[in-house]
MARBAKE-963037 format. One line per 8 residues: number of its first residue (from 1); their letters; for each residue x, y, z of C-alpha. Coordinates in Angstrom, 2 decimals, always signed. Layout:
N
NUM) a) X:Y:Z | ...
REM end
This chain:
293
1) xxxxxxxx) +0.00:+0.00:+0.00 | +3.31:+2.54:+0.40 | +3.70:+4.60:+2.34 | +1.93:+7.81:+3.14 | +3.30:+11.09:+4.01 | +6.56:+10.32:+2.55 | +8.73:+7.44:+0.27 | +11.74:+5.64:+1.57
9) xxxxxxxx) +15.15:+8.01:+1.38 | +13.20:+11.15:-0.22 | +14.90:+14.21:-0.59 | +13.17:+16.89:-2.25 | +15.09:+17.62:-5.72 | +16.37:+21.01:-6.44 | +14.36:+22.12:-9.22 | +11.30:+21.55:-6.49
17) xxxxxxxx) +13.04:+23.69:-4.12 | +13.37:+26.50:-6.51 | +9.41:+26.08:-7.50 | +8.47:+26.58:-4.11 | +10.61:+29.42:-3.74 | +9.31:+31.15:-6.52 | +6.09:+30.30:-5.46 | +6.79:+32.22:-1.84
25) xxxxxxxx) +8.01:+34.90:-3.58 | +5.64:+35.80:-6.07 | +2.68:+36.15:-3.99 | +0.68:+35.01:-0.13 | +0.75:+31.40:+0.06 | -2.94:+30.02:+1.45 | -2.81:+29.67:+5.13 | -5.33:+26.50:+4.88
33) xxxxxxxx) -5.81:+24.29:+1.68 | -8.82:+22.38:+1.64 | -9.77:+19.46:-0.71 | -11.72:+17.46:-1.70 | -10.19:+13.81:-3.32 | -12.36:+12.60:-5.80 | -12.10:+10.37:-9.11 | -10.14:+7.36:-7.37
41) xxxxxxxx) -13.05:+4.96:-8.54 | -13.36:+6.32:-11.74 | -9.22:+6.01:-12.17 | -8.74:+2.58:-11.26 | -12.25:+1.71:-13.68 | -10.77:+3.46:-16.56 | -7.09:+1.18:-16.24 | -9.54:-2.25:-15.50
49) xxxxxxxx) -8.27:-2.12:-12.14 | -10.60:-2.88:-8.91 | -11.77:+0.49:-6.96 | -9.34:-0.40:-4.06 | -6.40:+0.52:-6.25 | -7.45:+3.79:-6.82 | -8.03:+4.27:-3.29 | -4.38:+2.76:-2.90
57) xxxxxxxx) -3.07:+5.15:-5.66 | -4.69:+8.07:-3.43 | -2.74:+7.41:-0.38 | +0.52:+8.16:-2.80 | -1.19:+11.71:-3.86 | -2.24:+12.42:-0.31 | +1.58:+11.82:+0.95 | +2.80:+13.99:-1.89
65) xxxxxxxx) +0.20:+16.80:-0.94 | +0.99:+17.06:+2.36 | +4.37:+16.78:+2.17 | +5.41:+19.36:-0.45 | +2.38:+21.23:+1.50 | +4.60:+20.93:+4.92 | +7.90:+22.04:+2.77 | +6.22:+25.42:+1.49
73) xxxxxxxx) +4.84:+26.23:+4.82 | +0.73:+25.58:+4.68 | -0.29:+25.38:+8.13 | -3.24:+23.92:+7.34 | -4.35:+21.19:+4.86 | -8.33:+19.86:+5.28 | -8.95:+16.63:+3.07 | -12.00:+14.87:+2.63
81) xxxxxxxx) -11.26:+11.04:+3.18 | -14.99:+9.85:+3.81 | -18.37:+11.87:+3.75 | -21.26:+10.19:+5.65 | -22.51:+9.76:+1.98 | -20.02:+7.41:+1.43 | -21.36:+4.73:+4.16 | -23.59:+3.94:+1.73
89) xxxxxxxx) -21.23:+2.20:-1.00 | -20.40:-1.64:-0.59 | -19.49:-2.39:+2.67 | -16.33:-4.52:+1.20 | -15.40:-0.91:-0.47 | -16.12:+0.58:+3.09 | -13.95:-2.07:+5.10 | -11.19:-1.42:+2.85
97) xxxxxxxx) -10.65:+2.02:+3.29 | -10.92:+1.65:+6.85 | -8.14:-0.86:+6.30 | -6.00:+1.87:+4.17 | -6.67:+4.37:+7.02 | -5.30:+2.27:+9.85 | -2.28:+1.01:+7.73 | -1.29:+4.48:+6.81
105) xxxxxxxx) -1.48:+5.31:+10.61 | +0.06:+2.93:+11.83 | +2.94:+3.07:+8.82 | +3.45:+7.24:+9.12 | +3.94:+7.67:+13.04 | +7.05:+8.14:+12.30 | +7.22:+10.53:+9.66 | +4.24:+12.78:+10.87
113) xxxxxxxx) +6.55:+12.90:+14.37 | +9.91:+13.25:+12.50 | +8.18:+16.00:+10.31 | +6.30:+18.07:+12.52 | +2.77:+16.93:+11.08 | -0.21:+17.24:+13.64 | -3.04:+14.94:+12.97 | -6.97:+16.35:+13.53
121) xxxxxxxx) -9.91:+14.71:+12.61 | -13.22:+15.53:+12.31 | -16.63:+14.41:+11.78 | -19.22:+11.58:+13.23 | -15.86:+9.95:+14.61 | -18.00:+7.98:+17.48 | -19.77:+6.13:+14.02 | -16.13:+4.81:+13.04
129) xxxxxxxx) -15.35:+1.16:+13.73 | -14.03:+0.81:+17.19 | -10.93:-0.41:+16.42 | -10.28:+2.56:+13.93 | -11.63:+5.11:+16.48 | -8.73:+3.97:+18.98 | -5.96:+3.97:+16.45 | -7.09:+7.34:+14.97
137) xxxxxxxx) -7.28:+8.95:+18.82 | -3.78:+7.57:+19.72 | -2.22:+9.01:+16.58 | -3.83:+12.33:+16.88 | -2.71:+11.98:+21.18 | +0.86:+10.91:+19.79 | +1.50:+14.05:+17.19 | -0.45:+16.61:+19.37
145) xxxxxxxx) +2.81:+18.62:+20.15 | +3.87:+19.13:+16.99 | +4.28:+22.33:+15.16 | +4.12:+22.30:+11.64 | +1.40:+21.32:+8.80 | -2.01:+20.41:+10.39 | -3.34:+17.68:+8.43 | -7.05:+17.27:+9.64
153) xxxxxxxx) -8.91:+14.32:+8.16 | -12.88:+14.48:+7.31 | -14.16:+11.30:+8.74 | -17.27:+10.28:+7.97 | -18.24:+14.27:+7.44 | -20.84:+16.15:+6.29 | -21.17:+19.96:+6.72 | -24.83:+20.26:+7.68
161) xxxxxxxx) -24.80:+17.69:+9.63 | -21.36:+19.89:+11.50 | -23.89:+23.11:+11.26 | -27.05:+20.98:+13.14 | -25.04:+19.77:+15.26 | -23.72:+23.35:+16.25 | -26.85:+24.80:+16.16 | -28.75:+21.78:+18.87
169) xxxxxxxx) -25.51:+22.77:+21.07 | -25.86:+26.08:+20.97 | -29.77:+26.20:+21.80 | -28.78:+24.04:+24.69 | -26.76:+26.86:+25.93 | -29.14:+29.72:+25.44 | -31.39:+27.13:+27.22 | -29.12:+27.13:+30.45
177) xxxxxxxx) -28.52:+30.68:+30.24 | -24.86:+30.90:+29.04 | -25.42:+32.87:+25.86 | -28.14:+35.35:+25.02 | -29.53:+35.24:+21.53 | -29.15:+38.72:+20.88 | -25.17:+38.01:+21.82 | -25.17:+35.34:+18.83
185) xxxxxxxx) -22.24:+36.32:+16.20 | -20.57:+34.34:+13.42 | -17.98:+34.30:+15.29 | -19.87:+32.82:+18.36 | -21.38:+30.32:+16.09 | -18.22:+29.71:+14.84 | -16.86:+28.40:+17.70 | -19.70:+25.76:+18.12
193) xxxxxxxx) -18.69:+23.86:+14.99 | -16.14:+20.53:+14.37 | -13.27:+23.27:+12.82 | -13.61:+26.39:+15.35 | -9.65:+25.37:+15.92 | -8.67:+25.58:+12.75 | -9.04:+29.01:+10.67 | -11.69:+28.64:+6.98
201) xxxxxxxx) -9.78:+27.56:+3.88 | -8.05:+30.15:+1.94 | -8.73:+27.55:-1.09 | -10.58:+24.96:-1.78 | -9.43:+21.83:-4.68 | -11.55:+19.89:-5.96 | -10.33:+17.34:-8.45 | -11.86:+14.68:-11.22
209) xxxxxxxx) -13.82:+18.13:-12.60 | -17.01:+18.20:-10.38 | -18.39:+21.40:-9.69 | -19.65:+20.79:-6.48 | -19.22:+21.28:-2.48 | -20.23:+17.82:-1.95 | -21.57:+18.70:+1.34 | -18.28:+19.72:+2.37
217) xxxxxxxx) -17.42:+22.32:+5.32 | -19.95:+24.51:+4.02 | -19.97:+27.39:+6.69 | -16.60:+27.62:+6.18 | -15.90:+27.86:+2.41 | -18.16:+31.36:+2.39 | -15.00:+32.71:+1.22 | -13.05:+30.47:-0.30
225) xxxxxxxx) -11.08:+30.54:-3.21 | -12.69:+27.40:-5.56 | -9.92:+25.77:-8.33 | -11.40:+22.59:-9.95 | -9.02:+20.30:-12.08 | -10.19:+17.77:-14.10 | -6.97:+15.57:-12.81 | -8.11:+12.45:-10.65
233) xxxxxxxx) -6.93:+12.55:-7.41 | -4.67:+9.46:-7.80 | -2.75:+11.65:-10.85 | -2.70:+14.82:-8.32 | +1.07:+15.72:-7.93 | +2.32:+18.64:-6.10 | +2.77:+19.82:-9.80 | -0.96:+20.46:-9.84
241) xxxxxxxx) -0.75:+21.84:-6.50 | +1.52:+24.34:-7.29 | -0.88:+25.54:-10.54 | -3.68:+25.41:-8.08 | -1.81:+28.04:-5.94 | -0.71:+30.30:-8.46 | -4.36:+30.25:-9.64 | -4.67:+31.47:-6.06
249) xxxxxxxx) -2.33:+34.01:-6.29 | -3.87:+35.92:-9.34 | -7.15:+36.35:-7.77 | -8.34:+39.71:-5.72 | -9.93:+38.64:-2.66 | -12.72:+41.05:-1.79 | -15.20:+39.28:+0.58 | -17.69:+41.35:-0.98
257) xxxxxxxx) -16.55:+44.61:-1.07 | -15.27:+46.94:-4.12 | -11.59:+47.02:-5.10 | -11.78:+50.37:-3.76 | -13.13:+48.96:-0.18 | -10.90:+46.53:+0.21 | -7.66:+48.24:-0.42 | -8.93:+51.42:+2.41
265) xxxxxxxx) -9.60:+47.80:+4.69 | -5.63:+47.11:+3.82 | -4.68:+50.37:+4.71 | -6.97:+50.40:+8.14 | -4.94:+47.43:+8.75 | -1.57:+48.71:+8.50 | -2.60:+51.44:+10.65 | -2.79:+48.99:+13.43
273) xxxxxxxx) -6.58:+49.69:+14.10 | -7.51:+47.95:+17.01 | -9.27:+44.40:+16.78 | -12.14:+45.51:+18.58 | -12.90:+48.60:+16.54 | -12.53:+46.42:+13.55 | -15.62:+44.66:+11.44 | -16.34:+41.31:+10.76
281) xxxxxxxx) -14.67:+41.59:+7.23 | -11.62:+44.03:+8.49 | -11.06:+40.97:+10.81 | -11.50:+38.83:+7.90 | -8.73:+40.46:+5.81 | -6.93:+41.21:+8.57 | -6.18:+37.77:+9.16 | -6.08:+36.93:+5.29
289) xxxxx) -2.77:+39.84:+4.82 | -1.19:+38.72:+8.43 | -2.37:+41.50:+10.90 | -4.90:+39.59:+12.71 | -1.74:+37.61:+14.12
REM end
């Protein structure tokens, strides 16, 4: 099955080094990539292979992803590895890839540790198999202190089910009398959902060529930069990562506002305006050019 977040002996070539360079210096790199794997079925059907293989092949992409992800800096990379959608293909097909899971734990400790890679998760995680549920909290327990790339996994996920799910908890609390509702914010609400420790995705990939969310952290994507590729995942290289990041770069993140708008917002923000003075979408690109640091 290989291995996962990195080959045996791998050095990162040169040339590579020099790409990411260039890419660091030509404009802000996404904080948090977010994507969404899809076409590993569709791969291994179109080669005659079984559906397993282009799960198999997937691992390969994901360990390229994050690692060339880790090397440029990303602090944050969001993948979807199973929607609650997905319970309902073939329970051999479901078995499997919570075979592939635990192997590529089990296999990476090492490298996440020996790379500074924290491991999240989240989702319906009580609905995983219990065996899977205990390997997936120990790794997460064992990588907890690390520093670098977050790598959070979408486990049996689904992004209204995250919003209900906020929403029931929060009424609870108005119910017991530790919020108000007139006190309710985004940001409050925010910090009810599965991802309130992690910031929203700068950008969102999506590969195989779907144009669609896929019930996929939908509060959080308001924003989001979108770049769909018509590569299957099990063909996604950090080649196509880098052209989804300098399709990144050449877009003008407004948030809604006018050109105009948001370069007076840029200049509020160099002035050092205080947080607190500050709107929702100041905060918003505050934290987007660095300030809100």
């Amino acid at each position: 099955m290989g291995r996962f977040l990195g080959p045996d002996n791998y050095h990162q070539n040169p040339d590579d080094k020099i790409v990411q360079h260039e890419l660091r210096a030509t404009g802000k790199l996404p904080k948090h990539i977010a994507v969404i794997m899809d076409g590993n079925g569709r791969w291994a059907e179109e080669r005659g292979l079984p559906r397993a293989a282009g799960h198999q092949a997937g691992i390969v992409s994901l360990r390229d992803v994050t690692r060339s992800s880790r090397e440029l800096g990303i602090d944050f990379l969001t993948v979807y590895a199973f929607s609650t959608e997905n319970w309902k293909r073939p329970k051999r097909e479901v078995s499997m890839l919570f075979r592939l899971l635990r192997k590529m734990l089990r296999d990476e400790m090492e490298e996440m540790l020996e790379n500074g890679v924290r491991l999240n998760a989240i989702g319906q995680i009580n609905a995983l198999p219990a065996i899977v549920q205990q390997e997936l909290g120990e790794a997460i327990e064992k990588t907890s202190q690390n520093k670098g790339l977050t790598l959070t996994l979408a486990l049996s996920y689904s992004g209204r089910w995250d919003i209900v799910r906020a929403i029931q908890s929060l009424a609870l609390d108005v119910r017991r009398g530790k919020i108000s509702p007139e006190d309710i914010s985004d940001d409050i609400f925010r910090s009810y959902l599965t991802t309130s420790a992690i910031p929203d995705p700068d950008l969102l990939i999506r590969t195989s060529g779907e144009m669609r969310l896929s019930n996929f952290l939908l509060w959080e994507l308001a924003y989001s930069e979108i770049h769909v590729t018509k590569t299957f995942w099990p063909d996604f290289r950090r080649e196509n990562l880098y052209d989804a990041i300098r399709d990144y770069q050449r877009r003008e993140r407004r948030f809604g506002l006018t050109g105009a708008q948001l370069k007076n917002a840029i200049t509020a923000n160099e002035e050092k305006v205080p947080r607190e003075q500050k709107t929702y979408v100041e905060r918003l690109i505050s934290t987007i050019t660095g300030g809100g640091k």
